[in-house]
N, C-alpha and C positions, 0 to 999 in steps of 0.2 A: 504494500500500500504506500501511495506515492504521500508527503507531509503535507497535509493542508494547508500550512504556514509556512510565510517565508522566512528566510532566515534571521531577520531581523524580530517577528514576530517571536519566532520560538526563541529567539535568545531572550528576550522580553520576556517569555513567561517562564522560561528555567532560571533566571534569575531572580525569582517569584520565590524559587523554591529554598525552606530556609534550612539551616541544622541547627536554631537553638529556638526553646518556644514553641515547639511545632504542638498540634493539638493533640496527636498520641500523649506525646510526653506530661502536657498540660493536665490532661485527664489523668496520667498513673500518679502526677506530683498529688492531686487535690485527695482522692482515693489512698494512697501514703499520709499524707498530712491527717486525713480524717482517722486512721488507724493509730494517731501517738507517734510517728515515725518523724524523727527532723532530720534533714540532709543539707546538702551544701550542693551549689546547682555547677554543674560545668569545671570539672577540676581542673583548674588551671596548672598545675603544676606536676598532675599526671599524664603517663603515656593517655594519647587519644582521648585524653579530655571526658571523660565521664561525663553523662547525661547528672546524674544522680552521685552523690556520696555521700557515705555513712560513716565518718570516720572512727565514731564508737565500737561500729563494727568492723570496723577493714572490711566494708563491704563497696565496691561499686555499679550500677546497674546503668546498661548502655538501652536505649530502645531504637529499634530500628526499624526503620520503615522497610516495611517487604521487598516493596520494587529495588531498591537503593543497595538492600544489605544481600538479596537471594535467599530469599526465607523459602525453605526446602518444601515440594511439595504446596505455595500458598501458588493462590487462583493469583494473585495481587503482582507476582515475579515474572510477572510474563516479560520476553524478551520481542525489543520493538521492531518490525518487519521490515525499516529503512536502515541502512548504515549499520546492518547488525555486524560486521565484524569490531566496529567500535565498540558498540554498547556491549559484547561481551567480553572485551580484553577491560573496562573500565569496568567491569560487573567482577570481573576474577583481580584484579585488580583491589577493587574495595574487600571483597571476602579475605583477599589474603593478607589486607590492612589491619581488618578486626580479626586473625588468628596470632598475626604478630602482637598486637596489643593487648589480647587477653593474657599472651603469654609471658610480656614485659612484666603486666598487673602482677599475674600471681607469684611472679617470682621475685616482687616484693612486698610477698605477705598481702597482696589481697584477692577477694574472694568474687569472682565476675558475675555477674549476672545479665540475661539477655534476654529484654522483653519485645515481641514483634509487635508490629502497627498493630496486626489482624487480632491480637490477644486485648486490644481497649477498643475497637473500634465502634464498642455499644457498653451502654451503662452495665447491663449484666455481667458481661465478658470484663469489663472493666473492674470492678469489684471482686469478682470471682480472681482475676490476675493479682489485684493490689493484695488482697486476702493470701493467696497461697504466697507471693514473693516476703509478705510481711513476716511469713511464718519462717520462711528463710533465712532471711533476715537477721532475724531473733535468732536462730538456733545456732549452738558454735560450732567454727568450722573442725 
């Protein structure tokens, strides 16, 4: 399928697209916050920048948008039918950004965690996620 948008159009709107604040995130922070949970937003000072930190726990929590991360198996990772040898060296590319950084984390003592778009994407699902990561959370490693 040929891009409905020209070039300039679509840079316009991938330039739309954010990584801090997004509304996955926004919905697992408020669903945390309502469980007792405080964190520190965006670790500055960590490999890959943590969505989420818990420093009482050593714990970090990244969320990732399906499309962006390759969440295995989701409807949502489809790969796009123009320019696909791009989108897939920048799809393997990100995956093997987030396997080096999980493994900077924990080999200084912290504990990853990796919530997907599609696990808050509805108040239920949303709950049901903050619920089971909070238990996590809590428990030691």
């Amino acid at each position: 399928m040929v891009d409905f948008l020209t070039p300039r159009e679509r840079s316009e709107r991938m330039s739309r697209i954010r990584s801090k604040d997004t509304q996955p995130e926004l919905v697992l922070r408020k669903v945390l916050h309502g469980l007792g949970l405080r964190y520190r937003l965006h670790g500055r000072g960590l490999p890959g920048k943590p969505d989420l930190v818990f420093p009482r726990y050593r714990v970090v929590v990244f969320i990732h948008g399906c499309f962006w991360h390759r969440h295995a198996g989701c409807k949502i990772a489809t790969t796009p039918k123009s320019n696909t040898s791009f989108w897939v060296e920048k799809f393997e590319k990100n995956v093997a950004r987030d396997l080096r950084v999980a493994a900077e984390l924990e080999s200084l003592g912290w504990r990853v965690f990796v919530v997907w778009e599609c696990e808050v994407n509805s108040t239920t699902k949303a709950s049901l996620t903050g619920e089971r990561l909070a238990r996590l959370i809590r428990e030691e490693a």
